[in-house]
C-alpha positions in Angstrom: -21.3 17.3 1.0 -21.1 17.8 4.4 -18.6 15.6 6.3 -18.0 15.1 10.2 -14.7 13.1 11.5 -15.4 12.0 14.6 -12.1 10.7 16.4 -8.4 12.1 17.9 -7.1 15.1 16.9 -5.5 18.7 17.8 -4.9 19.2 20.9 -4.1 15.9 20.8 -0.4 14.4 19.7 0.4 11.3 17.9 0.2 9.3 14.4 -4.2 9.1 14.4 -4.2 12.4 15.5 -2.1 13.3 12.7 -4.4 10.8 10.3 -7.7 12.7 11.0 -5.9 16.2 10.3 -4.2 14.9 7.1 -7.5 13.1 5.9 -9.7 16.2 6.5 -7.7 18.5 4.5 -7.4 16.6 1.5 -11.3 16.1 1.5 -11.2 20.1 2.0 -8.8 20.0 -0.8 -11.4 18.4 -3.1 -14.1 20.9 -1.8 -16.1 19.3 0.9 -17.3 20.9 3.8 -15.2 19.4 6.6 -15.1 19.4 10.5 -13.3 17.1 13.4 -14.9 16.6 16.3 -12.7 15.4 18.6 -12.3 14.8 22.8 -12.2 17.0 25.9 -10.9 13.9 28.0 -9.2 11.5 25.8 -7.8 9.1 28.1 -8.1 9.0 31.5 -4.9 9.2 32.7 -4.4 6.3 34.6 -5.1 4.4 31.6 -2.8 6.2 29.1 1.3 4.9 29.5 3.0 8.2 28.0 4.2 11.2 29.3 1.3 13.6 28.0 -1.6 13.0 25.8 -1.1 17.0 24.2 0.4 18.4 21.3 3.1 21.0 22.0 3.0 22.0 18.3 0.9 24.8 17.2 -2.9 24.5 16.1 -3.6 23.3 12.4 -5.5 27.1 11.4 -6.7 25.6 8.3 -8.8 23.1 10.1 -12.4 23.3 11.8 -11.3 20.9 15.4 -14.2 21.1 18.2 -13.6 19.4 21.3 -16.6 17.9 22.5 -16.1 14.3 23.8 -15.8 12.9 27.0 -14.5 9.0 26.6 -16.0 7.9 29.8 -19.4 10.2 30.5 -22.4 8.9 28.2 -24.5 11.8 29.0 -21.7 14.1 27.3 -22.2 11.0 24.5 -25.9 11.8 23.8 -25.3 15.7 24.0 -22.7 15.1 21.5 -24.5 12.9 19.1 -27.5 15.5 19.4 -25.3 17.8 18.2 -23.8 16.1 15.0 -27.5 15.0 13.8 -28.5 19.0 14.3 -25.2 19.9 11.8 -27.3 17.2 9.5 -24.4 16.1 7.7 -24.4 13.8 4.7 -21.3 12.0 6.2 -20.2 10.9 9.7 -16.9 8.7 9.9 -15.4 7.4 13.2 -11.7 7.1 13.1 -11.8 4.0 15.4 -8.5 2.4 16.7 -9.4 0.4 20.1 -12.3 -1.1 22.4 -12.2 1.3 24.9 -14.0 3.8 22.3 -16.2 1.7 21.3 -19.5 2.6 23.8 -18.6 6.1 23.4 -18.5 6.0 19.6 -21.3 4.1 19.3 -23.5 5.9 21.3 -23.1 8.9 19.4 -24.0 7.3 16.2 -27.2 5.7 17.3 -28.6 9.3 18.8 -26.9 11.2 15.8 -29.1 8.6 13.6 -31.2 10.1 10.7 -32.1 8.8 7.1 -29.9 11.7 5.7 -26.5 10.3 7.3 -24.4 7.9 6.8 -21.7 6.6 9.1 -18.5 5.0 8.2 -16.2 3.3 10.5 -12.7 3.9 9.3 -10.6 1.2 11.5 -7.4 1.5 12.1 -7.4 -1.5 14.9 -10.1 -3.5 15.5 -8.5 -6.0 17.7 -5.6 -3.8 20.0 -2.2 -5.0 19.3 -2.2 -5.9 22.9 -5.8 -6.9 23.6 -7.9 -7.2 26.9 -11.5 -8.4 28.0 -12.9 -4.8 26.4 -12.0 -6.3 23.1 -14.3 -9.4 23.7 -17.0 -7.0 24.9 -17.3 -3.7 23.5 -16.7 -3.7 19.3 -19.6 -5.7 18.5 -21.5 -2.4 20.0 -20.1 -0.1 17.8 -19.7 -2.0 15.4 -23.9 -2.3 14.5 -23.7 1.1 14.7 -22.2 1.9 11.6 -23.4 1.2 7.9 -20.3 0.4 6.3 -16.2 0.3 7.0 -13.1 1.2 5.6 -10.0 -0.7 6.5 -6.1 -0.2 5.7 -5.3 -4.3 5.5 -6.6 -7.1 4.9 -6.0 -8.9 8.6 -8.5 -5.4 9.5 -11.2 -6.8 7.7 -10.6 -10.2 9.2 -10.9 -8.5 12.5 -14.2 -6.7 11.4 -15.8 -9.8 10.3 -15.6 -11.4 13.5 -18.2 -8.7 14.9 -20.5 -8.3 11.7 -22.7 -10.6 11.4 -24.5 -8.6 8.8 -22.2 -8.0 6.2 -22.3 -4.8 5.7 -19.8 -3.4 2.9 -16.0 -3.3 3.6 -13.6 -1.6 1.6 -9.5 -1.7 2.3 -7.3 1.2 1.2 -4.0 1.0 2.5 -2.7 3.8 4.6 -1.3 6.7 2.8 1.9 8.4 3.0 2.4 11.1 6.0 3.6 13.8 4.0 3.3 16.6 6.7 6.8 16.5 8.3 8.5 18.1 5.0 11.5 17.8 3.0 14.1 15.0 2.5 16.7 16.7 4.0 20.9 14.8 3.4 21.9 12.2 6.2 25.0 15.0 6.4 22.5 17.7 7.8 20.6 15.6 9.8 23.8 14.5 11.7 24.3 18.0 12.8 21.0 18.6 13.7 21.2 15.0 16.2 24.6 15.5 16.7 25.7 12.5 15.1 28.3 11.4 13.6 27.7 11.6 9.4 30.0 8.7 8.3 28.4 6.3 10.3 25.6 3.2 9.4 22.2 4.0 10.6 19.4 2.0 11.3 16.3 3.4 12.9 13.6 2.0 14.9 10.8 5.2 15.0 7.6 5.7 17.2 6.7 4.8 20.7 8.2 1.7 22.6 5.8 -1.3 23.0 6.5 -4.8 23.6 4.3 -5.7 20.4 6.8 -3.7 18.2 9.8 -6.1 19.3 12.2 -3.6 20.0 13.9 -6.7 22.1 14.3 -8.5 18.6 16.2 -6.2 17.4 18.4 -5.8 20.6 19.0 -9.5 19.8 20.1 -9.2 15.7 22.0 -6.4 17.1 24.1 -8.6 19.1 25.0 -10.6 16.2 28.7 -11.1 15.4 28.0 -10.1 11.6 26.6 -6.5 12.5 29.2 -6.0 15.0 31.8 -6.3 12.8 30.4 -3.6 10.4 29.7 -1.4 12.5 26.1 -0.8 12.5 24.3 1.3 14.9 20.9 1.8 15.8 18.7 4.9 16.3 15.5 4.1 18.7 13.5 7.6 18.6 10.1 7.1 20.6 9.1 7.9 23.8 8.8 4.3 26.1 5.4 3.3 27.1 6.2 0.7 29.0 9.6 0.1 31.2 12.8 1.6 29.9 15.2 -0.8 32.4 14.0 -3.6 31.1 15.9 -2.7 27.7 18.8 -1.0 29.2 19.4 -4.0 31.1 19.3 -6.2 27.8 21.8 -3.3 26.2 24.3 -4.2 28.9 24.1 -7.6 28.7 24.2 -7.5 25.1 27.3 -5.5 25.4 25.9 -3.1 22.9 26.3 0.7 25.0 28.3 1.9 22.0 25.9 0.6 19.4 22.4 1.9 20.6 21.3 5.8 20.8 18.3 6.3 22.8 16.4 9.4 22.2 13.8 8.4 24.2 11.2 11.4 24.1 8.5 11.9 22.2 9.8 13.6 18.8 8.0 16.6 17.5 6.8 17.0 14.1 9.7 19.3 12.7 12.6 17.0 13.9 11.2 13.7 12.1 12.6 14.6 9.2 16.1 14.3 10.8 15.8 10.9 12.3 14.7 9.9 8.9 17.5 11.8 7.1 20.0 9.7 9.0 18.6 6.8 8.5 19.8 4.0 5.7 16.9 1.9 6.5 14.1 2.0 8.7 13.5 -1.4 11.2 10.0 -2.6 12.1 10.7 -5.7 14.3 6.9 -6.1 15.5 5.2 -8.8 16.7 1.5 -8.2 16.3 0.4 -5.3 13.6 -2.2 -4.3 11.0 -0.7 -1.4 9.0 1.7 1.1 9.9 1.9 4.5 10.2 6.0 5.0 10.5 6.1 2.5 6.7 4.6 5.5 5.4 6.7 7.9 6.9 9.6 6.1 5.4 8.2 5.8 2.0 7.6 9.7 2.0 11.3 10.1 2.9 12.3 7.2 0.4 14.1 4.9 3.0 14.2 1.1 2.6 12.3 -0.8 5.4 12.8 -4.3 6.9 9.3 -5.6 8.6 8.1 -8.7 10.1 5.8 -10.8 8.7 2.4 -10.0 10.1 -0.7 -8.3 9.9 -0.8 -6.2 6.7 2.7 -5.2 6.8 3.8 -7.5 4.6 1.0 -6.1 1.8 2.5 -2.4 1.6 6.4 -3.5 1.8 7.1 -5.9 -1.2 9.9 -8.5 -0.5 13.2 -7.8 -2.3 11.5 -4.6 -3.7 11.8 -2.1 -1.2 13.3 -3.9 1.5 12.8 -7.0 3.5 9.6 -8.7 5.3 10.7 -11.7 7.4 10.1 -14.1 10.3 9.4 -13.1 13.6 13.1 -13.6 15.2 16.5 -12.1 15.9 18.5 -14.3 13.3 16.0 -13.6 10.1 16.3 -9.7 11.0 19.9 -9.7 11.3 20.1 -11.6 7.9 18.5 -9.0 6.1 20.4 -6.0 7.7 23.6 -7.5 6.5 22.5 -8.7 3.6 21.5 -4.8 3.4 24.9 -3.8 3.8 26.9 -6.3 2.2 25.3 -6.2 -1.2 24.7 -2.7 -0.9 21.1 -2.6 -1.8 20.3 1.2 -1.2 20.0 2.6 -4.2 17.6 -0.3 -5.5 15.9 0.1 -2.8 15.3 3.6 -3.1 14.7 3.6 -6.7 11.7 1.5 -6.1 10.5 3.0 -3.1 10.2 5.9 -5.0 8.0 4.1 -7.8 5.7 1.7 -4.9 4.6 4.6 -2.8 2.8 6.0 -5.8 -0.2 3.9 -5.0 -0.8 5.7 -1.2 -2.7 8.6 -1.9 -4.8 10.5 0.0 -6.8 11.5 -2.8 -7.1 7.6 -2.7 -8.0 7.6 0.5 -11.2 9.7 0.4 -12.6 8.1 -2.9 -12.8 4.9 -1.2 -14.7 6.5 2.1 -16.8 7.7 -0.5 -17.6 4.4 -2.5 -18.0 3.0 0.9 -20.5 5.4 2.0 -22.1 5.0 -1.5 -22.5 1.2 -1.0 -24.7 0.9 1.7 -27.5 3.5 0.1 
């Protein structure tokens, strides 16, 4: 079989970029003939918040990456979807995570049409986490594009449905581990790598800085009285897309400069591993989400995690189990870091981690794309 992802990837950085690469080598793994096609102009760059859209990292050698697409030209669109239906490939899937794709994706699916192929929308976000008029406009277009969809959550799904008005086949497979930043490596060798301290509590709060993940909420449970007095500290390792002031203002008012270390650049693949290393438990304080990339970053490094209740988060971290899911606010969070620390709850945790994250596999992964594709023939 002949497959074609369509969607971010080398020389672009960043979790979906990491997705596509991860997904296409494990269906090269099981034999299939494989290729990304992914974008000469991304973003433009008045719309994209970081510091750079590009990989500093080396290119994956194994992989076949073209880049072809231009987001906001529709004649490169139709060149490109001539292309893909002249490869005459038995599989197309577009790795789909916001509106702003959707014209461009779905254009290249309606020229790249032929009774041979079938297209598969793998969503990662149908609705943005923080949504505009595009997402009103735009999905329903690529959305009738495609003959079937795979989803990592439930709340996906949900999303999905509110375009489809055909009811074409959905399947949900939750996100599978990242296991491409390598080994567990001890909280004592990570400290020296981060120059850290080694004897101290660590929470981490991973991945770029968006009011949607609530990094403010957890500025708050910071400031309580109870995680003060232990001694907690908090690791926030993600480049900011949106105004840094705003939370070093709330840091000094808080009174927490000795409690919070910013390392407030993008972290490259072969340091993750550190900021996970020294980590006792990993802190998703969001308040919109579907799934989550850094939950399965912390299950392949087998770290407890304490996430909010919403979107699919709560489906992939079992309460009690692994760590904590809880309300949207400052005092619930707070409860469950202490309770963290006073009952000492690690090595639960990680015992069970360990067993839970069993059931994300890539192999996984690509047997559902398949079944999907399957179920519209």
């Amino acid at each position: 079989m002949k497959i074609i992802i369509v969607g971010t990837a080398y020389p672009f950085r960043g979790g979906l970029a990491a997705f596509n690469q991860r997904l296409a080598r494990e269906f090269q793994n099981q034999g299939y003939e494989v290729e990304i096609i992914t974008f000469t102009l991304q973003y433009p760059l008045f719309l994209f918040p970081g510091k750079t859209q590009y990989s500093d990292e080396s290119a994956p050698k194994e992989l076949k990456i073209e880049q072809k697409i231009n987001s906001v030209n529709p004649l490169n669109w139709i060149k490109v979807g001539r292309e893909i239906r002249k490869k005459n490939p038995d599989l197309v899937i577009f790795a789909y995570w916001m509106s702003f794709f959707a014209p461009c994706f779905g254009t290249i699916a309606r020229v790249a049409r032929q009774p041979k192929t079938r297209f598969v929308a793998l969503i990662h976000n149908m609705i943005p986490h923080e949504p505009t008029i595009l997402d009103k406009i735009f999905p329903r277009y690529f959305v009738n594009a495609m003959d079937s969809f795979t989803a990592m959550a439930n709340a996906v799904v949900n999303d999905i449905n509110k375009f489809d008005k055909r009811n074409k086949p959905k399947f949900v497979y939750p996100h599978p581990i990242y296991d491409d930043y390598g080994e567990q490596v001890s909280k004592e060798h990570s400290a020296e790598k981060l120059n850290l301290s080694p004897t101290e509590k660590y929470l981490l709060f991973f991945g770029f800085v968006r009011r949607y993940k609530g990094l403010d909420l957890l500025l708050d449970a910071m400031a309580d009285e109870r995680i003060r007095a232990m001694k907690i500290r908090l690791i926030v390792a993600g480049e900011f897309y949106e105004d840094k002031s705003f939370y070093d203002k709330k840091i000094v008012d808080l009174n927490l400069q000795e409690t919070v270390e910013f390392r407030s650049d993008f972290i490259p693949d072969d340091e993750v591993k550190y900021y996970f290393g020294i980590a006792d438990m990993i802190v998703q304080p969001y308040r919109s989400a579907t799934q989550s990339g850094v939950s399965q970053i912390a299950y392949h490094f087998d770290k407890p995690m304490l996430v909010t209740n919403v979107g699919g988060l709560a489906e992939i971290i079992p309460n009690g189990k692994v760590g904590y899911v809880v309300d949207v606010n400052p005092t619930e969070i707070a409860d469950g870091i202490v309770d963290f620390y006073e009952n000492n709850r690690s090595a639960e945790f990680i015992a069970n981690v360990k067993e839970e994250k069993k059931k994300y596999l890539w192999s996984g992964m690509v047997e559902t794309i398949l079944n999907t594709r399957k179920s519209d023939m």
